[in-house]
N, C-alpha and C positions, 0 to 999 in steps of 0.2 A: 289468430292465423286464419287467414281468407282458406276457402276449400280450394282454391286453384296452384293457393300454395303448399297447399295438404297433397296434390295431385301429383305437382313438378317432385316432392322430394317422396313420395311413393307412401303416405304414412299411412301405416297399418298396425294398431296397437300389437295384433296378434302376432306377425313377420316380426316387425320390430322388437317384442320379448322374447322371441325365438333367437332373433339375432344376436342380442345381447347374452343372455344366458348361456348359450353354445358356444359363442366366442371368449365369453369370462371364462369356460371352462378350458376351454382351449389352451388360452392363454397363461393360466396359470398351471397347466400340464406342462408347457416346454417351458416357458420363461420364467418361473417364479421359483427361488432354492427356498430351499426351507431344510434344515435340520432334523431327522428321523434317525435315531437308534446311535449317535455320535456322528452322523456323516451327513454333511448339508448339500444339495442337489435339487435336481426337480421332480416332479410326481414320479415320471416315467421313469425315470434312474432307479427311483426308491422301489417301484414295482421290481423292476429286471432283478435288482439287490434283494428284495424278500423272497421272490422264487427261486433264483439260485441259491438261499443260504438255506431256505425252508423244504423247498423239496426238488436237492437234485439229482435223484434218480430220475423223477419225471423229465428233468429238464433233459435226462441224458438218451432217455427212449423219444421225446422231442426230437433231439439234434439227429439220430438216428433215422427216423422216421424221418424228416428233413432230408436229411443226405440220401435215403433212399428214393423218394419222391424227385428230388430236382435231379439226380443222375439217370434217374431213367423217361424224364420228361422230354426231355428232348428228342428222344428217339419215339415216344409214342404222339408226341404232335408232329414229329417230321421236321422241327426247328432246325436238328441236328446237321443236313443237309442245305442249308439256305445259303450259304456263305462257307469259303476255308475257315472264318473263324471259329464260323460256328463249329464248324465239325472238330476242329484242334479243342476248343474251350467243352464239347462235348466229352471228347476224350480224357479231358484235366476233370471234369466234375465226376466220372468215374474212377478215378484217381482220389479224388478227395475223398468217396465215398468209400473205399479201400484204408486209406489212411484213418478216416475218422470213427471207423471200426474197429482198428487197430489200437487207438488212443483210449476209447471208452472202453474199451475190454481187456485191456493190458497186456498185447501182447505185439513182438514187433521186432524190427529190428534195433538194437542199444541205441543207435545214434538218433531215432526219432523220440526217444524219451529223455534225451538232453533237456533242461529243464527251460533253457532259451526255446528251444526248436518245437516240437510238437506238444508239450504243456502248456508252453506259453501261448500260440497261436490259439489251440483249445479252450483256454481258460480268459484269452485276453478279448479275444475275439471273437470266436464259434460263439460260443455260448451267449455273452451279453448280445452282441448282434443279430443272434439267430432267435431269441425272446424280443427285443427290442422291435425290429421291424413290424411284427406283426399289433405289437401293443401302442407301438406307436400311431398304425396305421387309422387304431378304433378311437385315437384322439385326434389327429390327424384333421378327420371327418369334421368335427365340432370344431376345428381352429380355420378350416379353411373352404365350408362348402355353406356357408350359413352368411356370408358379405362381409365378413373382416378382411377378407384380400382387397377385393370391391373399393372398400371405404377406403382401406391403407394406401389404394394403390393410386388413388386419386389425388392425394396429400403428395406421393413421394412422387410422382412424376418431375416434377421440375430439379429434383434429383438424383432417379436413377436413369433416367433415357439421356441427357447431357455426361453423364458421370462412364455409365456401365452399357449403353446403348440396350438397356432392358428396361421393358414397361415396370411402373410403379410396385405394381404388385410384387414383383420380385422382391421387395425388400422384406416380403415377411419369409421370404425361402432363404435368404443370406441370413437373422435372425435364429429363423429355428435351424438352421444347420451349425451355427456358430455353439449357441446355445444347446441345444440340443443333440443333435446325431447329424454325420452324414448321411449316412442314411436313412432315416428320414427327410432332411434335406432332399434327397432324390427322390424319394416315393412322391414327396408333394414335387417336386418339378415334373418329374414324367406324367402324374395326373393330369397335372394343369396345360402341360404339352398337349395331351391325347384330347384334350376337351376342346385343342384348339385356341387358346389363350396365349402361348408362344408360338414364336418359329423357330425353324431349328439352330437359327444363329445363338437367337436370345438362351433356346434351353441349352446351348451348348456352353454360351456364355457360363449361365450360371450354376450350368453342372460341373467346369471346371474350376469356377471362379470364386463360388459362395461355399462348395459341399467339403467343407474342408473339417478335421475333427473336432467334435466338440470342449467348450469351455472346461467341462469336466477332466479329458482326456489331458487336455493343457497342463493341469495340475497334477498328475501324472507326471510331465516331461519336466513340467519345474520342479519337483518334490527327487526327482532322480538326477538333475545336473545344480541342485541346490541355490538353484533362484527364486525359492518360495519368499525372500528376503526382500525380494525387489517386482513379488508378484505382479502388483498394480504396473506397473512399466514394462513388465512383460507382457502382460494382457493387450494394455490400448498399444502398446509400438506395436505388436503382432496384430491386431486384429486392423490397425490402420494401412500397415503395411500390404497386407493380404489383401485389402481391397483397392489399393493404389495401384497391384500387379495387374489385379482384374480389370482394372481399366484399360490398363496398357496393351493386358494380351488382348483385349478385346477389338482393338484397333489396327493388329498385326494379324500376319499370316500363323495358323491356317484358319484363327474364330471371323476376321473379318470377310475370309471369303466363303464362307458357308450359306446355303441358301437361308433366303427368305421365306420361304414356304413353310405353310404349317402340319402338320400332323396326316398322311395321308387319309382320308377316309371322315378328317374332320370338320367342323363347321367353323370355320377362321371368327374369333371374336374378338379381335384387336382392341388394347384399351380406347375408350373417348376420349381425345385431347382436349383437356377441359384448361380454359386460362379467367373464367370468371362464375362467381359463383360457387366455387369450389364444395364449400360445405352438404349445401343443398343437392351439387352433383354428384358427391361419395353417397350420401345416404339413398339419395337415389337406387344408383347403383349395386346398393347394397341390397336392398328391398326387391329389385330386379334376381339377385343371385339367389334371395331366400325363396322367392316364387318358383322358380324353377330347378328345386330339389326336388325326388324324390321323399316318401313316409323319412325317419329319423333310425329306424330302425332300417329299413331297408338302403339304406345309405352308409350304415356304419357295418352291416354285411358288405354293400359293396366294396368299400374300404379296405377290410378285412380281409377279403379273398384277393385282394391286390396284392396285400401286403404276405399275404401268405406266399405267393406267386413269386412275388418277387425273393421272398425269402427261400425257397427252392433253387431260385436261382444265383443266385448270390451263395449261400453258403458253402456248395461242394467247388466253389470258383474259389471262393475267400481258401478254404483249406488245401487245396491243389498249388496253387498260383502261388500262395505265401509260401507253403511250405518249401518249394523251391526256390522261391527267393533268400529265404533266410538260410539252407543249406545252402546254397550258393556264396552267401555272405560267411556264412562259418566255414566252410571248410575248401574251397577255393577261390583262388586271385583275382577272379574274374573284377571283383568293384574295386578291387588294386588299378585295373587294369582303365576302367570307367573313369576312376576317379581321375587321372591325365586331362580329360577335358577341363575340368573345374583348373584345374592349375595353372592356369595362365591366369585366372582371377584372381586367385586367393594370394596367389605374389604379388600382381598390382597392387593388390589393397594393401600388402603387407599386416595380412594377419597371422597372428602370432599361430604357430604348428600348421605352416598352411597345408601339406602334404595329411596330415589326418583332418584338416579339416576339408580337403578337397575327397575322401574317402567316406565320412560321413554324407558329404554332402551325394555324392553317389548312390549311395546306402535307401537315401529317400525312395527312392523309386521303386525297391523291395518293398518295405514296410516302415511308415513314418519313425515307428518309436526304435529304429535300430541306428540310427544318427547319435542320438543322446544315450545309447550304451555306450559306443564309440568312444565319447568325449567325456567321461565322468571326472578322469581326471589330467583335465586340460585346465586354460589360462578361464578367466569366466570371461573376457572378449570373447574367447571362442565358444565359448559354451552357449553364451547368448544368442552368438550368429548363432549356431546350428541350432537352436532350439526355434529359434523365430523361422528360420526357411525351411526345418521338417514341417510347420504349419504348413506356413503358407504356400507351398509345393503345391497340395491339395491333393494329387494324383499320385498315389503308390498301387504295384502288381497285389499286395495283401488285401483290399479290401474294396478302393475307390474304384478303380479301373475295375472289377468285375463286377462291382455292383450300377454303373455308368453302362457296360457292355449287356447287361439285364433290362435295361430299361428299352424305350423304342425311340431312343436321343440315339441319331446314325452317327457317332463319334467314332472312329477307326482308333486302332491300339497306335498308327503311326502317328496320326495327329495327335494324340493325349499323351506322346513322348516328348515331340516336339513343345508342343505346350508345359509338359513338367520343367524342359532344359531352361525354356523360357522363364519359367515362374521362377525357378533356380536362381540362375541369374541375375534376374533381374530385385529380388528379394535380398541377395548377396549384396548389390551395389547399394539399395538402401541403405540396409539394416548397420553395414557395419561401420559408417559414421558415427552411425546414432550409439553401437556398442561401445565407442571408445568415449565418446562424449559420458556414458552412463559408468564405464570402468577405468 
């Protein structure tokens, strides 16, 4: 290897083992299941799963301290005034932080200790999510700040900006959200926004399009409408499905007309359209991204206190917002009333129970996993449809839409409506071909 070709692809033994080892670890944090204590997953699962089993009192003076921090943050950084929403979503996270006092201390009204309603939110959600983000956040670091984005993003170019109209690198935030968490899913989107690497189309793209629940959570939906029979055909129909929508919404109203502009206050670093040399141009680039890190340590602080941040603001959003969607859903008509939009669809297609299946499909928009309570025992045509479009909706009030409303992606609550009806729908015309074809 000539030294001029040592220069073009950046080779530096030392970047280079930095790169690789950080990345290995990375990678086999979100992507890699593996089997621990009878329950197979990946590293970060196994972590969230040994602290809640092993010591959850801590984890509940945690959540606590959590709900007390993000309910009163807003009002000591002044957030809380920036926007109606703000001030409205300020008002729900001291709501949440009332309720989620209530639930760890046992005391309350009967109707929040129904075992769907504030247990379930608590135990389904609070908690894994409110450990999760921030452990995520310290791995995070090593999967995505050391040139594995860099390298990936340069390969998938010729498939994500044709396909998803986002730069290559996106494909390891569709990846680790699939795989992994939504939320993490967004902590690495809104980094990589803030650093200037998106614009707000692309982050908006692929905050509604990729951050959808993880593989994990799937098994979950299928273990409860009894398609663990026909997992493998759940998995790739959904997960193909879910990115076919994303294209489409990506080219409609309201992601296509969203600016182009990047990150206020940042330094735009748009990928290099690379069409020869490719190899030599990823590692390149790669070697570029490891140089201009921060110490390893002081980078995994930074991370860290992101992920804390964001988890402040997310969790008293997550227990406010849901809670009311799910009492909403139990004990009045309201998604009776929702569910009429769907019903001109679910007739066309003539699937079978279309009136509870156009009620589930409603339901999404509270909180994904209340579709597949809905339909436990329906036709499995329908069980399928609703299992596949609670995916790949991506956007429910329980979790996604406040942890998307956290970030510094300018997504309005009305556009991420508009875009659920969209993903809806459009997920519906799919999938339920393919459901009769398979039942």
């Amino acid at each position: 290897m000539t030294t001029n070709q040592q220069q073009l692809i950046g080779f530096r033994p030392k970047q280079a083992m930095k790169m690789i080892v950080c990345s290995l670890i990375g990678m086999f944090s979100f992507f890699v299941t593996f089997e621990w204590q009878g329950k197979s997953s990946i590293l970060i699962d196994h972590i969230v799963t040994f602290l809640s089993t092993n010591v959850p009192q801590a984890i509940n003076v945690y959540i606590i301290l959590i709900l007390v921090l993000g309910s009163f943050y807003p009002f000591v950084t002044g957030k809380w005034k920036k926007s109606k929403v703000d001030i409205v979503l300020s008002i729900f996270k001291i709501g949440g932080l009332v309720a989620g006092t209530m639930l760890i201390f046992g005391f309350g009204p009967a109707w929040l200790f129904n075992p769907d309603i504030g247990p379930f939110l608590m135990e389904k959600l609070i908690k894994p999510v409110g450990v999760l983000i921030p452990i995520g956040a310290i791995f995070l670091a090593l999967l995505v700040s050391y040139g594995l984005l860099e390298f990936i993003g340069v390969f998938m170019q010729p498939v994500m900006k044709p396909l998803f109209r986002t730069p290559g690198r996106s494909a390891v935030d569709a990846v680790a959200s699939f795989v992994g968490s939504y939320s993490v899913g967004l902590l690495l989107t809104n980094r990589v926004f803030k650093e200037g690497k998106y614009t707000i189309r692309e982050a908006s793209i692929i905050a509604t399009g990729f951050s959808t629940v993880s593989a994990t959570f799937m098994v979950v939906v299928a273990k409860t409408l009894d398609l663990m029979e026909y997992w493998n055909a759940f998995f790739w129909v959904t997960l193909v499905i879910t990115f076919v929508v994303t294209a489409i919404t990506a080219r409609i109203y309201p992601l296509r007309s969203m600016s182009n502009d990047c990150y206020e206050g940042s330094t735009p670093q748009p990928e290099v359209i690379v069409r020869k040399d490719r190899l030599k141009t990823a590692w390149h680039e790669a070697m570029v991204a490891v140089d201009s890190n921060p110490s390893l340590l002081k980078n995994l602080y930074i991370h860290l206190k992101d992920g804390l941040i964001m988890t402040m603001g997310v969790i008293p959003s997550i227990l406010s917002i849901g809670l009311l969607g799910v009492v909403l859903a139990t004990y009045t008509p309201v998604f009776d009333i929702v569910a009429y939009i769907f019903v001109p669809f679910t007739y066309l297609l003539q699937i079978p129970d279309p009136m509870l299946t156009a009620k589930a499909l409603s339901l999404s928009i509270a909180e994904m996993f209340l579709p597949a309570l809905l339909v436990t025992q329906a036709t499995m045509v329908t069980k399928f449809i609703v299992a596949v479009v609670s995916i790949s909706a991506v956007l429910f009030f329980s979790a996604v839409i406040p942890v998307i409303l956290s970030t510094d992606i300018p997504l309005s609550i009305r556009q991420m409506i508009i875009i659920w009806f969209e993903r809806v729908v459009l997920t519906l015309i799919l999938v339920t071909p393919i459901a009769f074809l398979l039942f």
